[in-house]
N, C-alpha and C positions, 0 to 999 in steps of 0.2 A: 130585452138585453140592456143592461148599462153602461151606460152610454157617456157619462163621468163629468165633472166640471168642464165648460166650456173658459176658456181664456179670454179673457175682454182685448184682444190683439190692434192697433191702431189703425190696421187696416182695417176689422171690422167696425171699429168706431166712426169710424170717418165713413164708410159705407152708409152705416147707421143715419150718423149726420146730414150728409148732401144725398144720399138715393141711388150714386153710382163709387165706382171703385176712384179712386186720390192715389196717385204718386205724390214721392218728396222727391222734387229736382236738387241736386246737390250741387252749391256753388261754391266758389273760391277763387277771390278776388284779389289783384295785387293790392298790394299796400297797405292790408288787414296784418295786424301783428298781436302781439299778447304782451304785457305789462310784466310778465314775468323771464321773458324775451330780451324786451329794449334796455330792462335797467333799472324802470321803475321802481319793482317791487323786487325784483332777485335778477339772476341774470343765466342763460343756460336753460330756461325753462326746466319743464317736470323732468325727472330722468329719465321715463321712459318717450319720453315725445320726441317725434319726429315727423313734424307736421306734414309733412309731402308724401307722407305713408298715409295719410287719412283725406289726401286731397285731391279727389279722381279726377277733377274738373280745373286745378290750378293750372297743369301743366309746369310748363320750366323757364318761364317767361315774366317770373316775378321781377319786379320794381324793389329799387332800392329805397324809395322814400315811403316811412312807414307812420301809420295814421298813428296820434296818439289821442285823449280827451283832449289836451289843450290845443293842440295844432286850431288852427284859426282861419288857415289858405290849405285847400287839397288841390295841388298842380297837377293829378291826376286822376283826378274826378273822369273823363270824359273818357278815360283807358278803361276806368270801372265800368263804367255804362255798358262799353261795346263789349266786353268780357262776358256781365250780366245777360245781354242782348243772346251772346253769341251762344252762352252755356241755357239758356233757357230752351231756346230755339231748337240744340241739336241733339239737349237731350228728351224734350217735350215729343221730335218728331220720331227718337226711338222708343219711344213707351206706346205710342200709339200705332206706331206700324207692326212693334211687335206684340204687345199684350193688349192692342183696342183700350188703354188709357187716354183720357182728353182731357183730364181735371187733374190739378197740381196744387199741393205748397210748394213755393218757392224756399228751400230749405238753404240757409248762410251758415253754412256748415265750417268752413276750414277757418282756424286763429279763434278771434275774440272778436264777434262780428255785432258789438255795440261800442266798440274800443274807437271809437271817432266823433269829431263833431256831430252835432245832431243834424247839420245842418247837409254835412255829408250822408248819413241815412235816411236822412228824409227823400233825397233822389234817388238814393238806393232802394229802397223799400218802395216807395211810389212806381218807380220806374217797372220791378219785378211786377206787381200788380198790375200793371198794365198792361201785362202780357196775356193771348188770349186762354182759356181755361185754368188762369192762377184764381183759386178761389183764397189763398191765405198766404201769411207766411211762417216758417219755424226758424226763430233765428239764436244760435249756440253762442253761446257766452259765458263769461264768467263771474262770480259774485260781485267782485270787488270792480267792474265794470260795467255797471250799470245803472245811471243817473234815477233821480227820481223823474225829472224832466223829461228823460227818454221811455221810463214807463206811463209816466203821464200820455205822451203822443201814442205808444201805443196802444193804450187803451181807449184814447179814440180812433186811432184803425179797426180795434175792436167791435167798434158796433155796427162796421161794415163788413169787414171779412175775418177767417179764422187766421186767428194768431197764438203765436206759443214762444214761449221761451225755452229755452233747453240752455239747464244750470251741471256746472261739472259736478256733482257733489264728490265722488270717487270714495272720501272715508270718513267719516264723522267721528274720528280719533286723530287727534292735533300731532301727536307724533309720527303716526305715519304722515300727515299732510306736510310735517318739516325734511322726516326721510326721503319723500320726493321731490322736496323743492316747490311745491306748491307755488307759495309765496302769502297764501292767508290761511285761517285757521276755520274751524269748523262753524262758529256765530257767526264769520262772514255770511258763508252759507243761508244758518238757518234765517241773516237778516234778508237778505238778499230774496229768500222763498218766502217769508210771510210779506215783504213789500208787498210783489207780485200778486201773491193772492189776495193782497186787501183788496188791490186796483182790483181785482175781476180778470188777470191776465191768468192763461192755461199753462201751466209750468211743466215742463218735463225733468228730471234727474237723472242724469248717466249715474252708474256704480260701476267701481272697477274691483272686481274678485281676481285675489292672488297678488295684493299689494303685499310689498315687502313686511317682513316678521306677524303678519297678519293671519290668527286664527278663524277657522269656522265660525268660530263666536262673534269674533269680532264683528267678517262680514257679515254677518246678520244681524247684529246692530247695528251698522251702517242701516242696511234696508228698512228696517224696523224705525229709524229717525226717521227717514225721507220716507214713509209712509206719513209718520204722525207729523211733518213738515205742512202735511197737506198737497205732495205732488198729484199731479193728474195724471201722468205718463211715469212710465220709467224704460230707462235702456239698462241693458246688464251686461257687461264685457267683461270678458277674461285677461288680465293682464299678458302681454305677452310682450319678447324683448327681438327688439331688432335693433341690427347696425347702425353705427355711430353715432348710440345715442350714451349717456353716464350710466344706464342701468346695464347696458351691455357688457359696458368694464364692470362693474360687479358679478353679472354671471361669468365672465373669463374669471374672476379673480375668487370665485367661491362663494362667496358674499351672498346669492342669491341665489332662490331654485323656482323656477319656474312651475305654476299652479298645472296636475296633474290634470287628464280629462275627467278620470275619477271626481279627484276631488269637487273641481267645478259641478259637475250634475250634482254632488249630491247637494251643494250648497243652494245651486241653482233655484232647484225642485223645491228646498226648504223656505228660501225666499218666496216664489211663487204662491205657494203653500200659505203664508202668512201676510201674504198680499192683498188689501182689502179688494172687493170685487170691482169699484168702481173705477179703477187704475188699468188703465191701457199699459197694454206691451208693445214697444215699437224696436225693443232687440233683444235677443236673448245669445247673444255668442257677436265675437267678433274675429278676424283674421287676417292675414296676408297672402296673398298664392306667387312671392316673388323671391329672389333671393336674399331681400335682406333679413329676414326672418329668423332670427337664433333658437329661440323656445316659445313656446313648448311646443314642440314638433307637430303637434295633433289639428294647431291652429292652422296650417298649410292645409287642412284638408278643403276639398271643394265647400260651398257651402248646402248645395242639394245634401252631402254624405252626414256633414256633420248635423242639420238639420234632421237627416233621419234619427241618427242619434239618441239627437237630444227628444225627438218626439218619441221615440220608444219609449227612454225612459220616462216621460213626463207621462205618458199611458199606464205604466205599471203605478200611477200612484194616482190614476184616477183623472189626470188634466188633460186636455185636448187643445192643444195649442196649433 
């Protein structure tokens, strides 16, 4: 019987890698902000962000004082710690009481989580690896945030533990990167991912399918760059608009339609399709299950429902995710 393309998944990568199964602990830390946020570079962030939507582990107990490159004193370095400490600790002991998990990256997931002195990540990143069964870390950022100095140190954490970067790419068409407010353009990007790979660092690329006036074609050139970029991972999300964000006034106001489930698969399935083998999948869908959630309505689904879904149809075309 045929049995069809297997999916190089980052679960099974990392399986592969160390011999047993890796969770990514997902952190977020006061005082992490984004450059497109403070002033720096735009102000308002992307239109569809809203960062407290993507940040399971922040909580509601953020700090007013927000790290920038130049800050030179962090007066709350030691809240980060106990933060760190505390989101390791309690989500490390639900992986393993309920899925027998004991092995982690430490994933700095919420804002722009090299947007600080180095001197402040250096405790940050040290400190998470400290922790017991942290074999690496993955830490999410943005192009236009990221020194050469801080990939330098990285890539000597590198030859001890696994490390990743995760770059937003979202669209490698400078017009949509200005319709959302971005705040850089697409060579950001692609500078930003050949750095990284000259160091020897393991890069990961978000894409976001269903950006504003964005054809099929389109996203698939997106995917099709950050292939030839040289990413090792990819994530793939569907746009999707929630409350009190700028993109939300556009879908009240016409202006925007939210990407169909339709459409996603079939884009999905094409990207997939045209994904070299040796690129890990570490998302293929993303969603909300709360009320802020405006469109497209399919993204409220559970995620076991929509996962069948999606693996139905990735079966009809031969892949096995």
């Amino acid at each position: 019987m045929k049995r069809g393309r297997e999916i190089l998944t980052f679960g099974r990568y990392l399986r592969r890698r160390f011999g047993t199964r890796v969770a990514k602990v997902p952190l977020g830390l006061s005082g992490f902000t984004c450059p497109n946020i403070d002033g720096t570079v735009a102000r308002g962030g992307c239109t569809f962000c809203l960062n407290e939507s993507f940040s399971p582990n922040l909580g509601s107990n953020s700090e007013k004082f927000y790290l920038k490159l130049s800050e030179e004193e962090n007066p709350i370095l030691h809240r980060q710690l106990e933060e760190l400490d505390r989101q390791i600790e309690e989500t490390s002991r639900h992986f393993a009481a309920d899925y027998g998990i004991e092995s982690y990256l430490a994933y700095f997931q919420s804002f722009t989580n090299t947007y600080a002195p180095l001197s402040t990540l250096e405790r940050l990143y040290e400190r998470a690896l400290e922790h017991k069964g942290v074999l690496g870390l993955s830490i999410g950022t943005r192009s236009d945030c990221i020194s050469d100095e801080t990939i330098e140190y990285l890539v000597q954490l590198s030859k001890e533990y696994e490390i990743w970067v995760e770059f937003g790419i979202q669209s490698v068409f400078d017009e949509t990167l200005e319709k959302i407010n971005r705040g850089h353009d697409a060579a950001s990007v692609e500078d930003a991912i050949y750095r990284a790979k000259r160091a020897g660092l393991n890069v990961c690329g978000h894409l976001i399918f269903g950006l504003p006036g964005e054809s099929e074609e389109m996203m698939l050139e997106t995917a099709s760059k950050a292939y030839e970029w040289g990413i090792d991972s990819v994530k793939y999300h569907p746009l999707y608009v929630v409350k009190n964000t700028l993109l939300a006034n556009d879908l009240r106001r016409g202006r925007f339609e939210a990407i169909e489930l339709e459409e996603y698969l079939s884009v999905l399935t094409k990207a997939l399709k045209m994904k070299p083998e040796h690129i890990s999948v570490q998302r293929v869908c993303a969603g909300i299950d709360n009320d802020t959630l405006l469109a497209p309505k399919w993204c409220a689904l559970k995620k076991s429902e929509i996962m069948a879904i999606i693996r139905k149809r990735l079966q009809q075309e031969d892949l096995i995710y």
